[in-house]
MDAnalysis code that builds the backbone (N, CA, C; Angstrom):
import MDAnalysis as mda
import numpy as np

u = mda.Universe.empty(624, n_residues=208, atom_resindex=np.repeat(np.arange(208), 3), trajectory=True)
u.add_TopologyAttr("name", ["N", "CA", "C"] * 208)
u.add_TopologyAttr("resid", np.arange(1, 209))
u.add_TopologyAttr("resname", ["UNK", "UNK", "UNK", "UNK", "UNK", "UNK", "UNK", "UNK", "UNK", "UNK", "UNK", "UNK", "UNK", "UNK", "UNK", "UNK", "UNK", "UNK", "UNK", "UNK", "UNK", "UNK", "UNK", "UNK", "UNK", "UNK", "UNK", "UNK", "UNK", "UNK", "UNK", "UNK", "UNK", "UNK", "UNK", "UNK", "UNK", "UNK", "UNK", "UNK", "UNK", "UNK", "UNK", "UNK", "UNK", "UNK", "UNK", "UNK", "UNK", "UNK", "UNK", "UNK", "UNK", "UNK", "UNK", "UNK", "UNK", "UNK", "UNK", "UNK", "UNK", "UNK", "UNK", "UNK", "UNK", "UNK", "UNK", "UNK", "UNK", "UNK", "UNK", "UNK", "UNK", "UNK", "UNK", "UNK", "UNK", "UNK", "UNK", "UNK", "UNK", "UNK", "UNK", "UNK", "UNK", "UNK", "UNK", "UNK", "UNK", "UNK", "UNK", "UNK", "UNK", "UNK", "UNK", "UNK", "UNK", "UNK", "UNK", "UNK", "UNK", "UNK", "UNK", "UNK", "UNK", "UNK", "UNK", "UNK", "UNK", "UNK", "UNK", "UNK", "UNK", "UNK", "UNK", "UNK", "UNK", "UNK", "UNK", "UNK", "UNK", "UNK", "UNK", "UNK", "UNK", "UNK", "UNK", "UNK", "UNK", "UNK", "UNK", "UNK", "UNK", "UNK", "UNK", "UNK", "UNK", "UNK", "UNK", "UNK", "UNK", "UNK", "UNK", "UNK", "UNK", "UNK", "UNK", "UNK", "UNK", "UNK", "UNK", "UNK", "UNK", "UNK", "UNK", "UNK", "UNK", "UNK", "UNK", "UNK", "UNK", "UNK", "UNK", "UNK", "UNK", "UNK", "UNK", "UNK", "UNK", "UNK", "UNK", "UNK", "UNK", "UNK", "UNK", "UNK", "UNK", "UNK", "UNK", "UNK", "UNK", "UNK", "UNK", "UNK", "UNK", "UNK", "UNK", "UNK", "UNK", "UNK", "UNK", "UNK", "UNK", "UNK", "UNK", "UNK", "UNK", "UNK", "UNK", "UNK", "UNK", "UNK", "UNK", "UNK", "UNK", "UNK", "UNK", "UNK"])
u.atoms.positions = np.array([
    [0.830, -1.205, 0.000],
    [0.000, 0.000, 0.000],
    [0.871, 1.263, 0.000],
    [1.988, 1.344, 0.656],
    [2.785, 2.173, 0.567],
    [3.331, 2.676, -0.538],
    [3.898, 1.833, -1.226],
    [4.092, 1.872, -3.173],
    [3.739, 2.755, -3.728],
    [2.060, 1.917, -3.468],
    [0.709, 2.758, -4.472],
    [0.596, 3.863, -4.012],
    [1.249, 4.905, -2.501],
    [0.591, 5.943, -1.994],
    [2.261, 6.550, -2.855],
    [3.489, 5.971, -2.974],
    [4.443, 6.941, -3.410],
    [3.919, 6.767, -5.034],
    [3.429, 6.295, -5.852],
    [3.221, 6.339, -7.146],
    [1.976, 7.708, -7.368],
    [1.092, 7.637, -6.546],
    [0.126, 8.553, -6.902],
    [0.716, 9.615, -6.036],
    [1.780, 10.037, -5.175],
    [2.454, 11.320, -4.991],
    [3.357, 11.245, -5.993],
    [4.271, 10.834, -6.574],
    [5.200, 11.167, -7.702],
    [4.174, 11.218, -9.284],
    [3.292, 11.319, -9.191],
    [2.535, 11.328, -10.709],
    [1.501, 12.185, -10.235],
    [1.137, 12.512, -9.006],
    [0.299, 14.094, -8.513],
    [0.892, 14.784, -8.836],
    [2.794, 14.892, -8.779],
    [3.576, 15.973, -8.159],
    [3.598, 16.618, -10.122],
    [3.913, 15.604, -11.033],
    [4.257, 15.616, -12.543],
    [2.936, 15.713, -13.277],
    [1.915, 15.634, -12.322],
    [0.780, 15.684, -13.652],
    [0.970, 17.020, -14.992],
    [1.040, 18.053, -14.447],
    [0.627, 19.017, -15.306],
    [1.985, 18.880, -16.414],
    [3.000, 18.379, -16.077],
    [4.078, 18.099, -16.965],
    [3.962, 16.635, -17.969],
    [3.546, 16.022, -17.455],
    [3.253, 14.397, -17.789],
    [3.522, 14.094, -19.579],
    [2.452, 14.685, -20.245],
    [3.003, 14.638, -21.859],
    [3.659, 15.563, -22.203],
    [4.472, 16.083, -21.545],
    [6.059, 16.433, -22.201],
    [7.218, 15.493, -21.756],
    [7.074, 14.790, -20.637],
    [8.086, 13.673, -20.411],
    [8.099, 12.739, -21.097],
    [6.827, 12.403, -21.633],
    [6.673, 11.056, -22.249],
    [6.727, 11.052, -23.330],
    [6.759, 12.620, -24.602],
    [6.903, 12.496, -25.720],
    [7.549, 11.384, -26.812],
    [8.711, 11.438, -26.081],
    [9.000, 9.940, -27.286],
    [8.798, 8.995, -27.621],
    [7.195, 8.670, -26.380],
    [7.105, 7.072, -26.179],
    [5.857, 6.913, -27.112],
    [5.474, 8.381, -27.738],
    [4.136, 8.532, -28.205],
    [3.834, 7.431, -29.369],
    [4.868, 7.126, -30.293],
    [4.411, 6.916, -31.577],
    [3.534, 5.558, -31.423],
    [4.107, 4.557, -30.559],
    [3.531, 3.326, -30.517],
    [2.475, 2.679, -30.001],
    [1.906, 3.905, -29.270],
    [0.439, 3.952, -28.770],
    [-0.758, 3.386, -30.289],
    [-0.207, 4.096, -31.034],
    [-0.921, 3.304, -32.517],
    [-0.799, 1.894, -32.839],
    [0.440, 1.975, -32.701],
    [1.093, 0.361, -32.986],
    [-0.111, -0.678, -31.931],
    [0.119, 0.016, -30.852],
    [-0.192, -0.816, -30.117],
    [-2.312, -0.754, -30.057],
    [-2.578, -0.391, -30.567],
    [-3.922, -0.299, -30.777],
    [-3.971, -0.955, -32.166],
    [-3.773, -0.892, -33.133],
    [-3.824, -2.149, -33.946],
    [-3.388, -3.276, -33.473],
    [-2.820, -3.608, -32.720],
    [-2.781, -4.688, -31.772],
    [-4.041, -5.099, -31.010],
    [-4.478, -4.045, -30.321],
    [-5.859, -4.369, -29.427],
    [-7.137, -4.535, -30.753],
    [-7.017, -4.091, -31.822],
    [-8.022, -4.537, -32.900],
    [-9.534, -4.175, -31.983],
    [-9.573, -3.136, -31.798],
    [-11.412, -2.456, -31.438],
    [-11.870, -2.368, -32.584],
    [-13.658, -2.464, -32.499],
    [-14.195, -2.387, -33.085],
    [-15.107, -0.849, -33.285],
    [-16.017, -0.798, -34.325],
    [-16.762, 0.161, -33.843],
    [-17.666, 0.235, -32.994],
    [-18.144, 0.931, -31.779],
    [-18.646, 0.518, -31.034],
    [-18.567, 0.028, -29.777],
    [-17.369, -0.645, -29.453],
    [-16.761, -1.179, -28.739],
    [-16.683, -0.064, -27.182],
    [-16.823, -1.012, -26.031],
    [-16.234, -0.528, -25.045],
    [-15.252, -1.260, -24.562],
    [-14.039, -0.164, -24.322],
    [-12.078, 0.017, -24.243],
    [-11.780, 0.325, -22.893],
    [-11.343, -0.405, -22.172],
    [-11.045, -0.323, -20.632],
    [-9.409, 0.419, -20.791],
    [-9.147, 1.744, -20.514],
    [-7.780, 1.953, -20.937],
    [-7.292, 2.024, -19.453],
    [-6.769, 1.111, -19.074],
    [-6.448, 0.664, -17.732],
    [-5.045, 1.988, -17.354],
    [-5.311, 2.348, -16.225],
    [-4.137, 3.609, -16.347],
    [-3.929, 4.413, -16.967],
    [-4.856, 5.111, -17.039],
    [-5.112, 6.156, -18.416],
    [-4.080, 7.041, -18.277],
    [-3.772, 7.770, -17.333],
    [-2.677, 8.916, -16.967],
    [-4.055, 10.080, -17.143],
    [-3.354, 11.267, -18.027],
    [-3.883, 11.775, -18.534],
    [-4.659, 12.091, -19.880],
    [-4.888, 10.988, -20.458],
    [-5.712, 10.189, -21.889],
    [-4.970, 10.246, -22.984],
    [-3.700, 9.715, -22.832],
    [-3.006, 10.246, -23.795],
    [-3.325, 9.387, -25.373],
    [-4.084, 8.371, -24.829],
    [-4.881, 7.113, -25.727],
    [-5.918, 7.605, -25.998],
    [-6.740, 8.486, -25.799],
    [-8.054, 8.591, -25.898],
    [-8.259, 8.840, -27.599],
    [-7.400, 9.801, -28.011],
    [-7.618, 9.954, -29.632],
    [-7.498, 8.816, -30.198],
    [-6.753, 8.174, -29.782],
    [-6.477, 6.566, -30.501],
    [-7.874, 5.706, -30.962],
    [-7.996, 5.391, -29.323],
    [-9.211, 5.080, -29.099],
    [-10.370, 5.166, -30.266],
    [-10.479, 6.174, -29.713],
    [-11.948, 7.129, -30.466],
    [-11.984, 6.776, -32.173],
    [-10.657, 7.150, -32.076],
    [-10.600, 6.944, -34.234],
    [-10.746, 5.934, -34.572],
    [-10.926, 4.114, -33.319],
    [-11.373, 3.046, -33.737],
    [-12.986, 3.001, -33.198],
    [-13.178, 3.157, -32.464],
    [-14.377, 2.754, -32.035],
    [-15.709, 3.937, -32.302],
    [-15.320, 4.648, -33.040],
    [-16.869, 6.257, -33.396],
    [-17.248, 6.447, -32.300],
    [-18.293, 7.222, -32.395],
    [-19.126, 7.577, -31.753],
    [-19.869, 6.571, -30.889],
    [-20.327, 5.497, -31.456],
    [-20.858, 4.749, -30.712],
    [-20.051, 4.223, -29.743],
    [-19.030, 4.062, -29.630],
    [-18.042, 3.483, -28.633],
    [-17.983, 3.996, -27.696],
    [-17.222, 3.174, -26.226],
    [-16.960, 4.181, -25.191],
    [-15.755, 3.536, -24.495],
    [-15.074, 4.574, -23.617],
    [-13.863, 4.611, -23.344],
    [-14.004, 4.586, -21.479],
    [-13.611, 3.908, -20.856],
    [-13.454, 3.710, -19.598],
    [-12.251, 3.663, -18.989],
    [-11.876, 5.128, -18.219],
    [-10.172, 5.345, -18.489],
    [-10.551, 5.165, -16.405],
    [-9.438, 4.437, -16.561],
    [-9.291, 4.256, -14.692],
    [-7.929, 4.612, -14.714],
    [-7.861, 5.130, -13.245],
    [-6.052, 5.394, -13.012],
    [-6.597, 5.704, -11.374],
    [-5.391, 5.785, -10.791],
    [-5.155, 5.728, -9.512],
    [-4.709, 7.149, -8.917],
    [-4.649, 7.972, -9.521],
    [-3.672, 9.435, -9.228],
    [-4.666, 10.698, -9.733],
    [-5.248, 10.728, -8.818],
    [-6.470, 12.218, -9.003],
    [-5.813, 13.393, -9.854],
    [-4.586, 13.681, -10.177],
    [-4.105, 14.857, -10.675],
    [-3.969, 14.762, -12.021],
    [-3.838, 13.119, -12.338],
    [-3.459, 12.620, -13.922],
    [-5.295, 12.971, -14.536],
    [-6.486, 12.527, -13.350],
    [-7.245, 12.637, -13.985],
    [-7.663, 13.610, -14.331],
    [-7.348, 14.825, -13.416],
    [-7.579, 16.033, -13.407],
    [-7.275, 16.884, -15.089],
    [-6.315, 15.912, -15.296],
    [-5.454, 16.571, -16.760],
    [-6.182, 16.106, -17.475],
    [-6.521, 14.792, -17.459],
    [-7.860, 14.112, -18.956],
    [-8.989, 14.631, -18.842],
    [-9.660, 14.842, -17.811],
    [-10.782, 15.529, -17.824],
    [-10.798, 16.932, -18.654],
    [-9.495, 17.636, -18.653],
    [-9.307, 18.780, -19.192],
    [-9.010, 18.434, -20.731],
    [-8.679, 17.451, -20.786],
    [-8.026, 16.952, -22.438],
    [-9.705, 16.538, -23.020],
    [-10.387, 16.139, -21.786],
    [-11.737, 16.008, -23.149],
    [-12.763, 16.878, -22.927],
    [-12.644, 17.776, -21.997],
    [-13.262, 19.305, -22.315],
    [-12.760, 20.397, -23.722],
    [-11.198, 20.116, -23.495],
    [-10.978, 20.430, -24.534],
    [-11.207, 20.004, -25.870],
    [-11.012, 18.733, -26.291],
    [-11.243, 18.242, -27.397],
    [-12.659, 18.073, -27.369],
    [-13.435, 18.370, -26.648],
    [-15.005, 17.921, -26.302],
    [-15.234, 16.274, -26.998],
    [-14.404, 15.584, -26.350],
    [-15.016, 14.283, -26.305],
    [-16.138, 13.429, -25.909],
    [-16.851, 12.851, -26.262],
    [-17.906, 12.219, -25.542],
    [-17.493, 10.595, -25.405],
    [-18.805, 10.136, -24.922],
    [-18.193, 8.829, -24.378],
    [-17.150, 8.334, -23.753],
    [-16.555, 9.136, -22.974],
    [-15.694, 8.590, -22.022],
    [-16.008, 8.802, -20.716],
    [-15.746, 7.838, -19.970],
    [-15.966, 7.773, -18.663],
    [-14.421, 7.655, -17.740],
    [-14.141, 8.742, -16.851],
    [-13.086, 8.885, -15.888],
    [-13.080, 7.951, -14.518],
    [-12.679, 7.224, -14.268],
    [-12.846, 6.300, -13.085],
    [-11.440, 6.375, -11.736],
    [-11.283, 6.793, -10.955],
    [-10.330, 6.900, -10.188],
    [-10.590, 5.717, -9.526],
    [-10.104, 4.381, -9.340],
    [-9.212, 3.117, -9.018],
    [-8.142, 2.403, -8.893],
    [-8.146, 1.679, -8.002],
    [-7.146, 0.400, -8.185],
    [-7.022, -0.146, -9.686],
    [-5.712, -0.877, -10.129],
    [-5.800, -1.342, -11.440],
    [-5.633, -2.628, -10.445],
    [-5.167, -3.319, -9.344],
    [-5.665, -4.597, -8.590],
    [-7.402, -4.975, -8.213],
    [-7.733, -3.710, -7.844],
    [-9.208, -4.023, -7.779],
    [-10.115, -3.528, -8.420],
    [-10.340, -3.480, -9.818],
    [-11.094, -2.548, -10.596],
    [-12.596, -2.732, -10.156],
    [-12.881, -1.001, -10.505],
    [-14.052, -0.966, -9.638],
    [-15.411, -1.566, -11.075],
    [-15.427, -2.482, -11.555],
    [-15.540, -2.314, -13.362],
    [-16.790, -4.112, -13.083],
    [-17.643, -5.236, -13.275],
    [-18.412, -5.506, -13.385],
    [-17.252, -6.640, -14.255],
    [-17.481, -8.267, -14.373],
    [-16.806, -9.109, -15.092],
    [-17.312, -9.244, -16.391],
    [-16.763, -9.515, -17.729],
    [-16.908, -9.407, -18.942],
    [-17.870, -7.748, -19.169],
    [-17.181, -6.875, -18.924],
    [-17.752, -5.655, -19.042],
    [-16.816, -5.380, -20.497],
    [-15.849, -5.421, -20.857],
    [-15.207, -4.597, -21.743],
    [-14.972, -5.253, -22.573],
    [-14.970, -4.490, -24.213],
    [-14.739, -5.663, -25.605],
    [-13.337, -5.410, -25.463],
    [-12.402, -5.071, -24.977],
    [-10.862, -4.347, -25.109],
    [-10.296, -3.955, -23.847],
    [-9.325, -4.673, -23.642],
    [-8.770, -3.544, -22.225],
    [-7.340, -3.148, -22.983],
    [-6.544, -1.918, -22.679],
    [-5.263, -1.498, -23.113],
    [-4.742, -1.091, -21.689],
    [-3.290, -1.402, -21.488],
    [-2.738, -0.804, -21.082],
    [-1.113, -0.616, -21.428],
    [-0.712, 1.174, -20.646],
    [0.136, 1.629, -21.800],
    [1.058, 2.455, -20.568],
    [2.261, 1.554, -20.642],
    [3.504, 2.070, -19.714],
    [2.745, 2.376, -18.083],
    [2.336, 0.990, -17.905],
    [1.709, 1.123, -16.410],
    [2.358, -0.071, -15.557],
    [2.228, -0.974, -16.077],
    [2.874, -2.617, -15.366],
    [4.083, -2.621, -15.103],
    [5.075, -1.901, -15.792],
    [6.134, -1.583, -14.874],
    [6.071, -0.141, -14.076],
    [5.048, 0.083, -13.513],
    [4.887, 1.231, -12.210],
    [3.898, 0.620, -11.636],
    [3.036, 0.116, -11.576],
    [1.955, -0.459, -10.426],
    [2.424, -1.677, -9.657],
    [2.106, -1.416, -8.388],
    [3.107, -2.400, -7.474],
    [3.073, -3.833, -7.448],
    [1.630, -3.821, -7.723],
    [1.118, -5.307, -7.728],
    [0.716, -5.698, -8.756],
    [1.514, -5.891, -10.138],
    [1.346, -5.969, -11.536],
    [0.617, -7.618, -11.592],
    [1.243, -8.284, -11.262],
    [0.307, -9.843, -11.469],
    [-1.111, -9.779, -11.368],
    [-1.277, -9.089, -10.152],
    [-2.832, -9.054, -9.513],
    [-3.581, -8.223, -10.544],
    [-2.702, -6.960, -11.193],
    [-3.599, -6.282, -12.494],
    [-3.473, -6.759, -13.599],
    [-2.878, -7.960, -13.965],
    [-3.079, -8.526, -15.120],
    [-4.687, -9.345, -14.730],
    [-4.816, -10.011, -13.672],
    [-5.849, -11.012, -13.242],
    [-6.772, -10.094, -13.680],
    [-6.988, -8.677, -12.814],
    [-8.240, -8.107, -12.717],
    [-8.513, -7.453, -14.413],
    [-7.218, -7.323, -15.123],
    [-7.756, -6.683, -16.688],
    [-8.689, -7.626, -17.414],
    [-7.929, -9.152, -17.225],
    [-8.617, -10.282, -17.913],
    [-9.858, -10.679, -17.433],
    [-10.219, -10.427, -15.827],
    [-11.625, -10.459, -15.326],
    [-12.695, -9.653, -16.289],
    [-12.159, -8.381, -16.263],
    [-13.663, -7.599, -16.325],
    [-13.317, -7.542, -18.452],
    [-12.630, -8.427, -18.944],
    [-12.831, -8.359, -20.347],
    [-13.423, -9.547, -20.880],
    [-14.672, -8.698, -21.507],
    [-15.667, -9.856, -22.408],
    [-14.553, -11.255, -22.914],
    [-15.358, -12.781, -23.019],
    [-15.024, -13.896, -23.925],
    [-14.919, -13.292, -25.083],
    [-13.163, -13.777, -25.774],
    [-13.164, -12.840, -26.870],
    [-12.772, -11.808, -27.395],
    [-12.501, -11.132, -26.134],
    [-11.929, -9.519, -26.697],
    [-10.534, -9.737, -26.267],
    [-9.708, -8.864, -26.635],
    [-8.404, -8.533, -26.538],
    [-7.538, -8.018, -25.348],
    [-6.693, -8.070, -25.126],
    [-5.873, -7.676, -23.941],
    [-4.468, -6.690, -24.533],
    [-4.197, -5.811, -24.625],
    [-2.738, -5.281, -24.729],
    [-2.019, -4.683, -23.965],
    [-1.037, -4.692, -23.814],
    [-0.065, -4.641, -23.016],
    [1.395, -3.240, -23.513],
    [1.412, -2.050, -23.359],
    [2.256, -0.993, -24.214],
    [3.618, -1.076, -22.981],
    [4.284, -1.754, -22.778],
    [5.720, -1.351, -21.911],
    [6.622, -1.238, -22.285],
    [6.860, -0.734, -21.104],
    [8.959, 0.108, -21.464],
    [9.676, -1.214, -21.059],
    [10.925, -1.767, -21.242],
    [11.809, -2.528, -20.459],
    [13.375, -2.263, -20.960],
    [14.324, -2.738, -20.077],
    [15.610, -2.254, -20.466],
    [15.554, -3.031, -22.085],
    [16.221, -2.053, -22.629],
    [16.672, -1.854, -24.119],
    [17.531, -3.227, -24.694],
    [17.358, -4.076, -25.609],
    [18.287, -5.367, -26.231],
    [19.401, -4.716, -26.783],
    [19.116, -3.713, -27.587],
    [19.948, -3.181, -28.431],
    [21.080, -2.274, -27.980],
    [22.463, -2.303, -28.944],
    [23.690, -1.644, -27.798],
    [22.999, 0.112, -27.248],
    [22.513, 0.397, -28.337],
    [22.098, 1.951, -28.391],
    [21.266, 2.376, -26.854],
    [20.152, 0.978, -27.389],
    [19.127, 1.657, -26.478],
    [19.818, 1.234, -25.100],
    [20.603, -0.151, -24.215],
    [20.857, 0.165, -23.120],
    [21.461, 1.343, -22.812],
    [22.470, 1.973, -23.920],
    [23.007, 2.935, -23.482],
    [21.692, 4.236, -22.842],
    [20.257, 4.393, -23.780],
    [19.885, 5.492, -23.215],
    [18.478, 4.691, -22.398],
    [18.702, 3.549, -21.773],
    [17.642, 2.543, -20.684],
    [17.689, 3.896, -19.643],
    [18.621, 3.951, -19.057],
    [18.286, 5.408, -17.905],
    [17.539, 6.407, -18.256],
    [17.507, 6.776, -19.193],
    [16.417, 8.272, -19.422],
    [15.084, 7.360, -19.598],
    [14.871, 6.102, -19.573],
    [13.117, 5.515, -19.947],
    [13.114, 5.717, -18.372],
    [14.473, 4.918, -17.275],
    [13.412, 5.107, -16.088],
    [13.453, 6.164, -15.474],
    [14.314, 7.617, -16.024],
    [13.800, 8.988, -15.452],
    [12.414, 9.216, -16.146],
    [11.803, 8.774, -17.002],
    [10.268, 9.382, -17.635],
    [9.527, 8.716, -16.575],
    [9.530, 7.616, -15.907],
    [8.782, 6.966, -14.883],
    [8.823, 7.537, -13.525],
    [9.572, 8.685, -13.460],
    [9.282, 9.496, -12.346],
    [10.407, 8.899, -11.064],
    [10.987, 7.502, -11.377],
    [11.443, 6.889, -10.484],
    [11.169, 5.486, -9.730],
    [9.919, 5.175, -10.483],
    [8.940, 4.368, -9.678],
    [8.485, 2.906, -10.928],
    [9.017, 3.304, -12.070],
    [9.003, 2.508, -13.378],
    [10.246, 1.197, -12.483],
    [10.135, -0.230, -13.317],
    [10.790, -1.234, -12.829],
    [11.215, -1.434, -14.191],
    [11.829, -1.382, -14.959],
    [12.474, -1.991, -16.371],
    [12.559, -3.858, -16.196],
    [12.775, -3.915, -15.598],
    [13.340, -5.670, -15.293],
    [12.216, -6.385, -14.846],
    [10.681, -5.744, -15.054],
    [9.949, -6.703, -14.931],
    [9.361, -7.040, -16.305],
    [8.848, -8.369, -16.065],
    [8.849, -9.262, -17.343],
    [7.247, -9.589, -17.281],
    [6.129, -8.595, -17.578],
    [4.138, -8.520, -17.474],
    [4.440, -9.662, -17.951],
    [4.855, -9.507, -19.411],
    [4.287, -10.339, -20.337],
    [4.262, -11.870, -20.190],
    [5.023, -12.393, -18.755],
    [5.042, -13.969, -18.628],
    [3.441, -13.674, -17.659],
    [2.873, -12.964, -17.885],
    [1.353, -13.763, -16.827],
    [0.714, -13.518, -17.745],
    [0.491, -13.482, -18.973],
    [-0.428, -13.546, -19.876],
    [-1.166, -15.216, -20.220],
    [0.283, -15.897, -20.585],
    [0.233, -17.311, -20.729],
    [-0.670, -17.720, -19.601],
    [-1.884, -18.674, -19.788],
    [-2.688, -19.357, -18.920],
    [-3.768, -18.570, -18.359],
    [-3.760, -17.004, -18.615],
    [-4.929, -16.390, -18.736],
    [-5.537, -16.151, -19.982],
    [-5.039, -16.071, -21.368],
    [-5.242, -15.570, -22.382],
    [-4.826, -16.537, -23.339],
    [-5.203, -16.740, -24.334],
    [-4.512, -17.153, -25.537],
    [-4.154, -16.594, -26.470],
    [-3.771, -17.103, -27.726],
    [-3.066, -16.221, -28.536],
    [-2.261, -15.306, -28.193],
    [-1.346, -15.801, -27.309],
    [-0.853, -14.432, -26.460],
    [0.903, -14.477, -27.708],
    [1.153, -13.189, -27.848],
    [2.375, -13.030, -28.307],
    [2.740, -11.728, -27.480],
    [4.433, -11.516, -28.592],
    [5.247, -10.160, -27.760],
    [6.098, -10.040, -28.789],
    [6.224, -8.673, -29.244],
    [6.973, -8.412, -29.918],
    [7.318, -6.693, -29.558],
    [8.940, -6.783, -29.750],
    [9.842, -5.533, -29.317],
    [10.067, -4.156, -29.980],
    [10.683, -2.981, -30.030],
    [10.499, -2.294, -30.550],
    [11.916, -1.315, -29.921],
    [12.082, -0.418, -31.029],
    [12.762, 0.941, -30.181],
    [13.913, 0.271, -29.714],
    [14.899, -0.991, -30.543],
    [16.258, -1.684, -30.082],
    [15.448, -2.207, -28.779],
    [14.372, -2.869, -28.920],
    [14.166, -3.528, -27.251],
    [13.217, -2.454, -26.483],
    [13.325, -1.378, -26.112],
    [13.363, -0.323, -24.759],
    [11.566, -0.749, -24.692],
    [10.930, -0.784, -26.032],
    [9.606, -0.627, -25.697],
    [8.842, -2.390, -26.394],
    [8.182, -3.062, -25.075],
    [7.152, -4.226, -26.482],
    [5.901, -3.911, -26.104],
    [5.540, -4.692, -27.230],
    [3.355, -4.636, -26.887],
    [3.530, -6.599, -27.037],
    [2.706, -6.893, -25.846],
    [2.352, -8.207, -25.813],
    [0.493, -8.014, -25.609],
    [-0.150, -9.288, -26.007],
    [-1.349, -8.936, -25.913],
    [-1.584, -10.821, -26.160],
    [-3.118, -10.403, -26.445],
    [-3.577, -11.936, -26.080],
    [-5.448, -11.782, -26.246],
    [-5.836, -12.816, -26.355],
    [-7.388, -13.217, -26.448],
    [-7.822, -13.888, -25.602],
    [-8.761, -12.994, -24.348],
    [-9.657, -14.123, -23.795],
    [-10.856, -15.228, -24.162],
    [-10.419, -16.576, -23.650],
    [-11.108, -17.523, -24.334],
    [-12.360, -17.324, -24.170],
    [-13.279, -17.791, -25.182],
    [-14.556, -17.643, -24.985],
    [-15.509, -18.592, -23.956],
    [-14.456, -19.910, -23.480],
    [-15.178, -20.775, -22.305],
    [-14.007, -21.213, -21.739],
    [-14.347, -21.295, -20.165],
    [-12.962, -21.337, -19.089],
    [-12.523, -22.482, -19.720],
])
């Protein structure tokens, strides 16, 4: 519990800065949504939203009819999305301040869950893989957007500046993507950025 109280003070303290730290990590938020394959229509659990930096993504798959269910744990990140879809006057999204261990969210609620540079900062990452795959419909998709130390000579060299964008509280050396297997199928992983960044993802089965 302690963790989770220094993660939502170090990401209170950076909210209003937040997408200028993270600029470089932007491009693959796409990548990684053709990965999650939404539909139109669809409701998108964007697990750890921050400050919505997914939400355009989102939206440009699923129209109007779709809806977006952004949870995060850090009142100041939400404070910033709420302002990002006043501004953009978005509809259909819903702001949820939660646990990503105990989502406050109903089982097979979502055609999609995403999440994007969160599992290496949330303390109890196993337990939020369980609860993403709970509340996602038989069928829908799971993705996974993380940072980890770099394969490539380049990128270990600049692995330290990924875990200054994490505020301090990012883990590079954890490995989400082994708890996918035996919750999900079709689960793959593939790397990016010399290593620094993969998207792993997966399909929940349609019967236990």
């Amino acid at each position: 519990m302690t963790e989770l109280r220094t993660v939502q003070r170090l990401y209170g303290l950076v909210a209003r800065i937040y997408d200028l730290r993270v600029g470089p990590f932007l491009r693959r938020r796409k990548t990684a949504l053709d990965a999650l394959r939404p539909r139109q229509g669809d409701t998108v659990l964007d697990l750890a939203c921050g400050t919505g930096l997914n939400f355009r993504h989102i939206i440009e798959r699923i129209g109007p009819e779709g809806r977006i269910v952004g949870v995060d744990c850090t009142r100041g990140m939400l404070r910033q999305a709420r302002r990002k879809l006043a501004r953009h006057r978005w509809d259909g999204v819903t702001l949820v301040e939660g646990d990503a261990t105990r989502l406050p969210l109903a089982s097979d609620s979502c055609d999609a869950v995403l999440c994007s540079y969160a599992m290496a900062i949330i303390p109890d990452y196993p337990r939020a893989v369980v609860e993403a795959v709970r509340v996602l419909k038989p069928g829908g998709r799971l993705v996974l957007l993380e940072p980890k130390r770099g394969s490539a000579l380049w990128a270990r060299a600049v692995t330290p500046l990924v875990a200054l964008a994490g505020v301090g509280v990012v883990h590079l050396d954890r490995r989400a993507w082994e708890e996918l297997p035996g919750l999900l199928e079709d689960v793959s992983r593939r790397d990016y950025v010399g290593g620094l960044v993969y998207i792993a993802s997966g399909t929940k089965a349609h019967s236990a």
